[in-house]
N, C-alpha and C positions, 0 to 999 in steps of 0.2 A: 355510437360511432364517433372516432377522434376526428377534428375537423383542421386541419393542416393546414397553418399559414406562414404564408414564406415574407421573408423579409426584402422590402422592398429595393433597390440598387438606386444610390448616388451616384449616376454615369459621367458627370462632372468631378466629383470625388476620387473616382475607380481611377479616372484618365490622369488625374494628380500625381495621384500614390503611383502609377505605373510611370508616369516622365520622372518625378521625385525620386525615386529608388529603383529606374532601369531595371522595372521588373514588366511580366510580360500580364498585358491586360487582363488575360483571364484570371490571372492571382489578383491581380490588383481588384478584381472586380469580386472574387470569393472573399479577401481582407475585406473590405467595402461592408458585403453582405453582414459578414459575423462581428462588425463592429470595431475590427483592429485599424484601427487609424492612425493611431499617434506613432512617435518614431518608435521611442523606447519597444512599445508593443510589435509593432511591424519586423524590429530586429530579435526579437526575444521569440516572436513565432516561429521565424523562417529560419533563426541560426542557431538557437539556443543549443549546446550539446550537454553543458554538464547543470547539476543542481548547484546553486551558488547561495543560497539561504541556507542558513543557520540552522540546526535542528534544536539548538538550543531557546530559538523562536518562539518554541515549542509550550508551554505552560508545565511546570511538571517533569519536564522531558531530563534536567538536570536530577532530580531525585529518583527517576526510574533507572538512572545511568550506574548512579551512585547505588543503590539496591543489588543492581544486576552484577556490577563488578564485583561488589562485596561476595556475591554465590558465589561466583566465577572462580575468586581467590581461597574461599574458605571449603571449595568441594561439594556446596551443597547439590541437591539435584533440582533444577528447574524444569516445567513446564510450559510448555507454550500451548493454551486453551484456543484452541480454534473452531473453524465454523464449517460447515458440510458446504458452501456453494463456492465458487470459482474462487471470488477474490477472500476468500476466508482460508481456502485449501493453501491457494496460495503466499497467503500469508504465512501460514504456517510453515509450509516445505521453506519462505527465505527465512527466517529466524531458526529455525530447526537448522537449518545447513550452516548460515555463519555460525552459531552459538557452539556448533560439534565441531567446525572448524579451528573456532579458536580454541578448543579444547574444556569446553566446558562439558559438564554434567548433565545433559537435555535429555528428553525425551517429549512426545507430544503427545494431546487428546482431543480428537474431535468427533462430538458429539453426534449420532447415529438421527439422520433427518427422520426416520421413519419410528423409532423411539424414544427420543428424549427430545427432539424440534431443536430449536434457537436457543443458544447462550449457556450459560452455567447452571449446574443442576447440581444439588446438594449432595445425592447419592455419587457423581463423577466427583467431587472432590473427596468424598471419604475413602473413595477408589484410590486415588493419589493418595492419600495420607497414607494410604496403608504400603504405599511402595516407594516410602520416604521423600515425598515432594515436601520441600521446604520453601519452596518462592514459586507462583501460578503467575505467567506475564501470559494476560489477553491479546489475541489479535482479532480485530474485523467484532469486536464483542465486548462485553462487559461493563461499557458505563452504565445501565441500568440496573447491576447486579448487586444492591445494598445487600440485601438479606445475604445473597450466596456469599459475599465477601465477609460479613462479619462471620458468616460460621467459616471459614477456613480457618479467619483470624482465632477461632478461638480454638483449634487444631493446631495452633501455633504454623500457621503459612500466611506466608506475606503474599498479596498482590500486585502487580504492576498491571494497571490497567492501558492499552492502546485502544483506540476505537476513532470511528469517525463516523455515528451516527449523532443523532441529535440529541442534547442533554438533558436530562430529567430535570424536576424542582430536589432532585436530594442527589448528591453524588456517594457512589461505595465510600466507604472510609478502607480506601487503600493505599498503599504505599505513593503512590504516583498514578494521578488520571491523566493519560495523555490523551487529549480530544481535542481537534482545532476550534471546534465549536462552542468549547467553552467560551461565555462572556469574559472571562477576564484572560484570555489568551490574546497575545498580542502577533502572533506568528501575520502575515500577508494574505498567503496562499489559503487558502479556507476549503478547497475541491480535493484535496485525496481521498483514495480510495483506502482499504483497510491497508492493506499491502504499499500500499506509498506511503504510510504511519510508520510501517516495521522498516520499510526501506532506513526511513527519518531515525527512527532508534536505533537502526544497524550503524548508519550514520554517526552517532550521536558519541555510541560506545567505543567507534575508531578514537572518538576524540578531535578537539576544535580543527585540527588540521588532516583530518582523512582521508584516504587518496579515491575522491568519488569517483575516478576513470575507472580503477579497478572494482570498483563496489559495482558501478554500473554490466563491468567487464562481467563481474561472476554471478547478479541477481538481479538483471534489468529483464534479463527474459521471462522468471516467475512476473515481476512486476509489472508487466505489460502484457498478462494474461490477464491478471487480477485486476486491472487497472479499465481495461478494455469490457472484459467480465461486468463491472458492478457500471456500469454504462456512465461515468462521469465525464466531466469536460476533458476533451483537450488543448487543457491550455496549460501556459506555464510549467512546473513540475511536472504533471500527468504527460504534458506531451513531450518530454524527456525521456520521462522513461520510457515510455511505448515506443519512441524513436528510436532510443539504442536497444532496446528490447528486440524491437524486430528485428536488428540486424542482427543481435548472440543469438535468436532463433535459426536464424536461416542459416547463418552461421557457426553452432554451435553444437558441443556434444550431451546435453545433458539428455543422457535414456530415455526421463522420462514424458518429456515434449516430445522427443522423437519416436517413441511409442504413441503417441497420442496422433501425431502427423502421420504416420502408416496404418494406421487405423480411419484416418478420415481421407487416405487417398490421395494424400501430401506429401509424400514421401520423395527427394528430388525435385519441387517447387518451392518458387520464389511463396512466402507466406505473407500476406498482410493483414490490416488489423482487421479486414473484413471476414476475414479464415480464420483467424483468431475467437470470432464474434457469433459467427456461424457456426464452425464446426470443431473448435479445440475445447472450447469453454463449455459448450454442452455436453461434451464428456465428460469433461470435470463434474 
């Protein structure tokens, strides 16, 4: 049995932060709780609307760019290797949808949870090969996948690996490992989710000046399923996108959320992240 313990309140502190920043006690007293004290922090929780770090932050993230544009220009066909659970699915439909939008050559694979489980399987890449995949970009997957990656490589396909679990003693020999958690990644933010990785790559292939209002505009709503889905903080980046997420949710026409909201009995409700957690994600 989990044994649940709550963080105790600085009701001297709470009272600060609430005359300090003419906010109303009870925030002042949740900040308090969750450790947001400082200014910087206090304004970055409650105001923050767009992502303002670098994807280039990123370790890697310039050589997956560089990869990816290359397909892009020369035709080839890409894949985006995904994962059977919310923030992997998700992951996949935001890459899949920019990469078709900008007119690239995409298609996706993800792996059957009841036959083939987690991550990259030799047999799904010889699959690809056979239907001219020339560059496999992972999402929510693949830093552990040395073996699967050298055999692609020797199929002649390149990898671009994204991921944000934790990293092995051997990395793939891939084109580009993007993992925050790599040690010698110098990015900040170290809490995305798989789908805040692809967000950061979508990001990345805009280019240093990319107009994140509208990136958030057209794929904060995948990203705030996926994000909400793999149960990470919300802090910083995560609570970006799930902020503007919720509002293209409630607001917005993508089919296939709104199928998913008429199915869980949301259909014309206000949705939050709690609906999101409850009942959207467990259909995913």
């Amino acid at each position: 049995m989990k044994k649940w313990v709550t963080r105790k309140l600085n009701k001297e502190n709470a009272v600060a932060i609430s005359q300090r920043y003419d906010l109303p006690m009870l925030i002042a007293m949740l900040l308090d709780i969750r450790g947001i004290t400082d200014e910087d922090a206090i304004i970055d929780f409650l105001s923050n609307e767009t992502l303002t770090a670098s994807p280039f932050e990123i370790k890697d993230m310039d050589k997956a760019v560089e990869r990816i544009q290359a397909a892009i220009e020369d035709g080839e066909r890409i894949c985006i290797y995904g994962d059977f659970d919310a923030d992997g699915v998700t992951s996949t439909a935001l890459l899949y949808s920019y990469l078709s939008d900008i007119g690239a050559d995409a298609m996706y694979y993800i792996p059957s949870r009841e036959t083939e489980g987690y991550g990259m399987h030799r047999e799904a890449i010889a699959w690809l090969y056979e239907r001219g995949v020339k560059l496999i970009i992972t999402v929510d997957n693949g830093v552990a996948a040395v073996d699967e990656v050298a055999y692609a490589k020797t199929l002649g396909i390149d990898t671009v690996i994204t991921d944000h679990h934790a990293i092995p003693e051997t990395l793939p020999d891939a084109v580009a490992v993007v993992d925050l958690h790599r040690p010698d990644c110098n990015s900040f933010f170290k809490e995305l989710s798989g789908v805040g990785v692809a967000f950061k790559l979508v990001q990345a292939i805009e280019g240093e000046y990319a107009d994140v209002d509208g990136l958030l505009e057209n794929y904060s709503d995948l990203a705030a399923i996926g994000t909400v889905g793999d149960i990470v903080t919300l802090r910083g980046e995560n609570r970006v996108l799930v902020k503007n997420g919720l509002r293209h949710i409630n607001n917005g026409d993508r089919l296939g959320i709104a199928a998913l909201a008429e199915d869980a009995g949301l259909s014309g409700k206000e949705i939050s992240a709690g609906n999101l957690s409850f009942t959207l994600v467990p259909r995913i």
